[in-house]
Steps between C-alpha positions, in 0.01 A plus 500: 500500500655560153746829477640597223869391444491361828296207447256308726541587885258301746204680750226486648198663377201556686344762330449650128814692396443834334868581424832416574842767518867352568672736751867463500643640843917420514586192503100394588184447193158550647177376295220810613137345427212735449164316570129588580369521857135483599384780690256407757305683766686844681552281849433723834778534662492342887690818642328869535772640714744776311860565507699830376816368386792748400787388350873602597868407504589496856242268518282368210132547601385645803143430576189729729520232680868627626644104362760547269676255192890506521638597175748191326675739318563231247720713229703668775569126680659392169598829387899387568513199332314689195793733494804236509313283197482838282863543596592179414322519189650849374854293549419244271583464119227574268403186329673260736340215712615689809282766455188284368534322886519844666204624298342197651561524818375880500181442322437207757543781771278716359236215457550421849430859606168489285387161692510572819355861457197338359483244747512771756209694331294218431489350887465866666240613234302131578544600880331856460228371270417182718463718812333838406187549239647816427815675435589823488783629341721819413428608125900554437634643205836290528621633163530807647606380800792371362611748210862649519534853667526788275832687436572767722703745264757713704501874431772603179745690717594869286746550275822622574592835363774468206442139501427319207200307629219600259720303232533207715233217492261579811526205745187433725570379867239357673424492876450117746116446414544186740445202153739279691293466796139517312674209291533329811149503562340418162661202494368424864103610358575283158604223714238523707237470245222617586258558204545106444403434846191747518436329101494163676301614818258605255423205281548278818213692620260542235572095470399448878210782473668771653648839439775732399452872594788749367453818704696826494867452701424837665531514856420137509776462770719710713820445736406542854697789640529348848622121440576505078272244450344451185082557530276378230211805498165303486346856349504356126370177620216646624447715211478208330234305693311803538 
């Protein structure tokens, strides 16, 4: 393989290339191939049985079939050691060799983060889609799931008689709307990332001849009030087969 400015670089190809774009990642260059694939035959899949899977953050899936995935909370594992490389880059001089190491070392972490998280989604999404024909899934909206709460705009208190106020510059105060907890948990859903893993179910599935069904999250699954326990209502499921 010939790049440009690069020069010759040795591989192995087994296949007609299409196209070829360099990928520079940190400290890391990736050569991405695009190439042809032969579509053969939509293969039955050996499986009929069904699953409802909804996804979570105390724990990542929970199936109709009352098994459950643990979440790996990958982000939040690695969160800390995120948060001293950014402080030890902000301390270093612009420009200096010290600061092209720390910007290193943090890009690395972030890498890291990226790696296992598709590792994880890759091996649980091969699990689901080598055990059930079909899946069913929540149709989330996770951008709105995870937008900021609006501003909650406290009420002008009135003016003080003889004052000078309605000179003055009028100063809005604004009332807790709860952001730093609902920060809290965006990062825990953006972590979690669940559109990739319902994206991978998906073409894992159609690959294997099975299926992806999004249904509507409503009343797809309740608390018990006795025990707490999280119940997977097989309601939609059925709506589904029927």
């Amino acid at each position: 393989m010939k790049l440009s400015k690069i020069g010759h670089l040795k591989m192995v190809m087994h296949r007609p290339i299409k196209g070829c774009t360099i990928k520079h990642d940190g400290d890391q260059w990736y050569a991405v191939f695009s190439v042809e694939q032969a579509i053969g035959a939509t293969p039955v899949h050996p499986s009929t049985k069904t699953v409802g899977i909804d996804m979570g953050i105390t724990s990542y899936a929970t199936l109709s079939t009352g098994e459950q995935i643990a979440n790996p909370r990958i982000y939040r594992s690695t969160e800390q050691q995120i948060k001293e490389a950014h402080r030890r880059l902000s301390r270093r001089k612009r420009g200096s060799h010290r600061r092209a190491r720390a910007k290193r070392a943090l890009t690395r972490l972030y890498r890291k983060v990226r790696h296992r998280r598709q590792d994880f989604l890759h091996k649980a999404s091969r699990q689901l889609v080598n055990q059930y024909g079909m899946l069913v899934f929540e149709a989330l909206q996770i951008p709105n799931m995870t937008a900021r709460p609006k501003l909650k705009p406290a009420e002008a208190p009135a003016p003080l008689q003889g004052s000078n106020s309605g000179t003055a510059a009028a100063v809005t105060h604004y009332l807790p709307n709860g952001a730093a907890a609902k920060g809290g948990l965006n990062k825990s859903i953006l972590d979690a990332a669940w559109g990739r893993f319902i994206t991978l179910c998906a073409c894992k599935a159609e690959e294997a001849g099975g299926m992806v069904v999004k249904v509507a999250p409503q009343q797809t699954s309740q608390l018990c009030s006795g025990c707490g326990v999280l119940v997977v209502v097989s309601a939609k499921i059925d709506q589904v087969l029927g």
